[in-house]
C-alpha positions in Angstrom: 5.6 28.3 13.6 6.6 25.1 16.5 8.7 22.9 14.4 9.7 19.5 15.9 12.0 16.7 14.5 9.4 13.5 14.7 5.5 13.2 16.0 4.4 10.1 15.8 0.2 9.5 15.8 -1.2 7.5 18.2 0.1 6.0 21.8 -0.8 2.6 22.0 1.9 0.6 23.0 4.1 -0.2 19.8 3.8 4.0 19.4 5.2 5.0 22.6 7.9 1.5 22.4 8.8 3.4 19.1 9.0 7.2 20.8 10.8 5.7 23.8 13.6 4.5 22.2 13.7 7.6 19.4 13.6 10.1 22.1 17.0 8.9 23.4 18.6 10.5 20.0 18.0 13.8 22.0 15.4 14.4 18.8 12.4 16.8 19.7 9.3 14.2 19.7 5.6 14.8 20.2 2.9 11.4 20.6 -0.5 12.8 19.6 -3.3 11.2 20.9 -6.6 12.0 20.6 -7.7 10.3 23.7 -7.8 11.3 27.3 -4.9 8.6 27.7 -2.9 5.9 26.5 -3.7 2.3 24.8 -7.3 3.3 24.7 -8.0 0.8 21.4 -6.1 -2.0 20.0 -3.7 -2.3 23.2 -5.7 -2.0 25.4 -8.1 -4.9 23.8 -5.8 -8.0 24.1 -4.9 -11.3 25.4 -1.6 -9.5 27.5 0.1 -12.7 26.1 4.2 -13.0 25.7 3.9 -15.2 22.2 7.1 -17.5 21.8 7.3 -17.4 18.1 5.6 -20.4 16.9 3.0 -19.3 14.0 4.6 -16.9 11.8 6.3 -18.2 9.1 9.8 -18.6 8.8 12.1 -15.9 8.0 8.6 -12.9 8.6 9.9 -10.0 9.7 6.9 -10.8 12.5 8.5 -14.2 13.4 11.4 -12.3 13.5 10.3 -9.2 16.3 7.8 -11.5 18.2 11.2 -13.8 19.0 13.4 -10.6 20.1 10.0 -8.9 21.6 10.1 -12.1 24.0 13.2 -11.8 25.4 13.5 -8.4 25.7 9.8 -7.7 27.1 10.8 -10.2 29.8 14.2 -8.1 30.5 12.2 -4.8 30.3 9.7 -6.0 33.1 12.2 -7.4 35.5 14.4 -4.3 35.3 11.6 -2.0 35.8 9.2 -4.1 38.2 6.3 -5.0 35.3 4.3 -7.6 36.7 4.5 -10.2 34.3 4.8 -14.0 34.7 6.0 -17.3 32.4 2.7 -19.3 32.6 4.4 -21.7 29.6 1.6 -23.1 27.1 0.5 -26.8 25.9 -1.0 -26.9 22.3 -2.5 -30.3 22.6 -2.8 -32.8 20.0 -6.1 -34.7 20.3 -6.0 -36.8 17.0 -3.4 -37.8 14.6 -4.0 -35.8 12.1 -3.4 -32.9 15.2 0.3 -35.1 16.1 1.3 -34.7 12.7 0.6 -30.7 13.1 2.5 -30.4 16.3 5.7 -31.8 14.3 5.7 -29.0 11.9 4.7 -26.2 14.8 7.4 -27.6 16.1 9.9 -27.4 13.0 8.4 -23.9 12.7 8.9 -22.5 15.7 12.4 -23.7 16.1 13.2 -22.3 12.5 12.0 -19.3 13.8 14.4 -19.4 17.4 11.9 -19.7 19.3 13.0 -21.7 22.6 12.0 -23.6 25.1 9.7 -25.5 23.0 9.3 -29.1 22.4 6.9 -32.3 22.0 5.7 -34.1 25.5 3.7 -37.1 25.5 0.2 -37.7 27.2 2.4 -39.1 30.3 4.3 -35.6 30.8 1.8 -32.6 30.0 -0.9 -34.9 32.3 1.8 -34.2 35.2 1.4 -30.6 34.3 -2.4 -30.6 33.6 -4.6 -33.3 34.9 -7.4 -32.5 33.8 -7.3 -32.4 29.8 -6.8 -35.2 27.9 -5.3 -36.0 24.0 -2.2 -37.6 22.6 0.6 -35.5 23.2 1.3 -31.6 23.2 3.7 -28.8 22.4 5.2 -27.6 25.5 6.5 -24.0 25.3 8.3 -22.6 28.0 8.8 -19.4 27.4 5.3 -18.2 26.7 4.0 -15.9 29.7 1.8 -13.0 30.2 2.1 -8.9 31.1 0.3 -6.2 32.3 0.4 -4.0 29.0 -1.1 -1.2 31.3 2.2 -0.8 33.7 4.1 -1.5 30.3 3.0 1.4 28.8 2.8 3.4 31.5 6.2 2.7 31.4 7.1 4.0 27.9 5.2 7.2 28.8 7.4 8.1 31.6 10.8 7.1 29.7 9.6 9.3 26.8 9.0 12.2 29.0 12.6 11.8 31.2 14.1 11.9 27.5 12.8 15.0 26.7 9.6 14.2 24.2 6.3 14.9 25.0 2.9 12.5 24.8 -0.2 15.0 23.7 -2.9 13.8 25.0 -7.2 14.8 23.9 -5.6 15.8 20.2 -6.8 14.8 16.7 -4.7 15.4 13.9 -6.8 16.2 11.3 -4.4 17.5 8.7 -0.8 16.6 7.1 0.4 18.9 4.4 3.9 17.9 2.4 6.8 21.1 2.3 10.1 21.0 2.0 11.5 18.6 4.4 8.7 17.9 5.6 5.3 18.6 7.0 2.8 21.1 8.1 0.8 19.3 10.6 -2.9 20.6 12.0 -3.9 19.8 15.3 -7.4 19.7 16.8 -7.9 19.6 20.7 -11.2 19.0 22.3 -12.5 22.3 22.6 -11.9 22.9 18.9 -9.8 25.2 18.4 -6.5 24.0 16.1 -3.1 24.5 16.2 0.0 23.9 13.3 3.4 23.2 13.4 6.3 21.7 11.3 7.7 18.4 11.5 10.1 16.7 9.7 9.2 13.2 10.4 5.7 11.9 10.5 5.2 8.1 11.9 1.7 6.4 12.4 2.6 2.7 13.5 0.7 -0.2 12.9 -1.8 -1.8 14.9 
C-alpha cells in the first residue's frame, strides 16, 4: 500500500498556505479535495480583506497571525505579482459614546502591533471622505484588499514545484489509527475507493 508522510483535507486557502510551506521539508504531501478545484467554500466566500489587527484581543494567537499574516501577505503578493491593493479603512465615530470606543480600538490594536493606525478628527478623514459625516475616526493604513483566487492559485503551483501533490474530485471518507499512523480511504467521483498510509493527518480550520 502508497504511504505518504502528511495529507492534509481540504484546499481552501489556509490548507494549501499550510502544504506550501510543509512541502519545502522535501516531505511526501497529498491535499485532498473533494471538489473539482480549490477554495470552493469558506475562501472562496469572503470579503478578500487584509485585516490590520484591531479586534482580537490582546495577546490571541488570532491577533497574533492576522498581524504577521498582514505583512507577509503584502510581501507574498508583491514578490509574486498578486493583485492586491492598501485601500486603508476609517471606523467612524458618530457619537460619544462611539469616540470613547475608538480609544480602546485604538489601545487594542496597538497592543496587538498593529500599525499604521491612529485617531483623525472630523477635519482630517473629511479630506479623505467627503461624503460621510461623525466626530472623528480610526484611520488604519495598513488595511488593503487581495485577490484570494491568484493567492491560492499561487500556493497550488508552489506545492506542486516542491514536490506534493493537490488531489482534486476526492472525498475522504475514512481515517483508521495504526501504528504511526493512519490508514486513509479515499473516494473519487466515480466511486470506486482507494487506501493508503499516512503518518500525518491535518484538516485546518476554517
Amino acid at each position: 500500500m502508497e504511504k505518504v508522510d502528511i495529507v492534509i483535507i481540504g484546499a481552501g486557502v489556509v490548507a494549501l498556505a499550510i502544504a506550501a510551506r510543509l512541502t519545502k521539508s522535501n516531505r511526501s504531501l497529498y491535499v485532498i479535495e473533494r471538489h473539482d478545484s480549490f477554495g470552493q467554500e469558506t475562501s472562496s466566500r469572503n470579503s478578500e480583506v487584509i485585516h490590520a489587527g484591531i479586534y482580537y484581543p490582546t495577546g490571541s494567537l488570532k491577533a497574533r497571525l492576522c498581524i504577521e499574516g498582514n505583512r507577509m501577505l503584502y510581501k507574498i503578493c508583491a514578490k509574486n505579482n498578486i493583485a492586491h491593493r492598501c485601500i486603508e479603512k476609517l471606523i467612524i465615530a458618530v457619537n460619544r459614546k462611539e469616540e470613547e470606543d475608538l480609544v480602546k480600538l485604538l489601545e487594542k490594536g496597538t497592543n496587538n502591533g498593529a500599525c499604521g493606525i491612529k485617531i483623525i478628527s472630523k477635519a482630517e478623514f473629511k479630506k479623505i471622505e467627503p461624503n460621510i459625516d461623525g466626530l472623528a475616526a480610526l484611520y488604519s493604513l495598513s488595511t488593503g484588499i487581495i485577490d484570494t483566487h491568484n493567492l491560492m492559485k499561487y500556493f497550488e503551483q508552489r506545492i506542486k514545484n516542491n514536490g506534493g501533490e493537490v488531489v482534486y474530485n476526492c472525498s475522504v471518507v475514512g481515517l483508521k489509527k495504526i501504528a504511526k499512523g493512519y490508514e486513509v480511504s479515499v473516494k473519487d467521483t466515480t466511486g470506486d475507493t482507494f487506501k493508503f498510509y499516512a503518518q500525518v493527518i491535518l484538516l485546518p480550520v476554517k
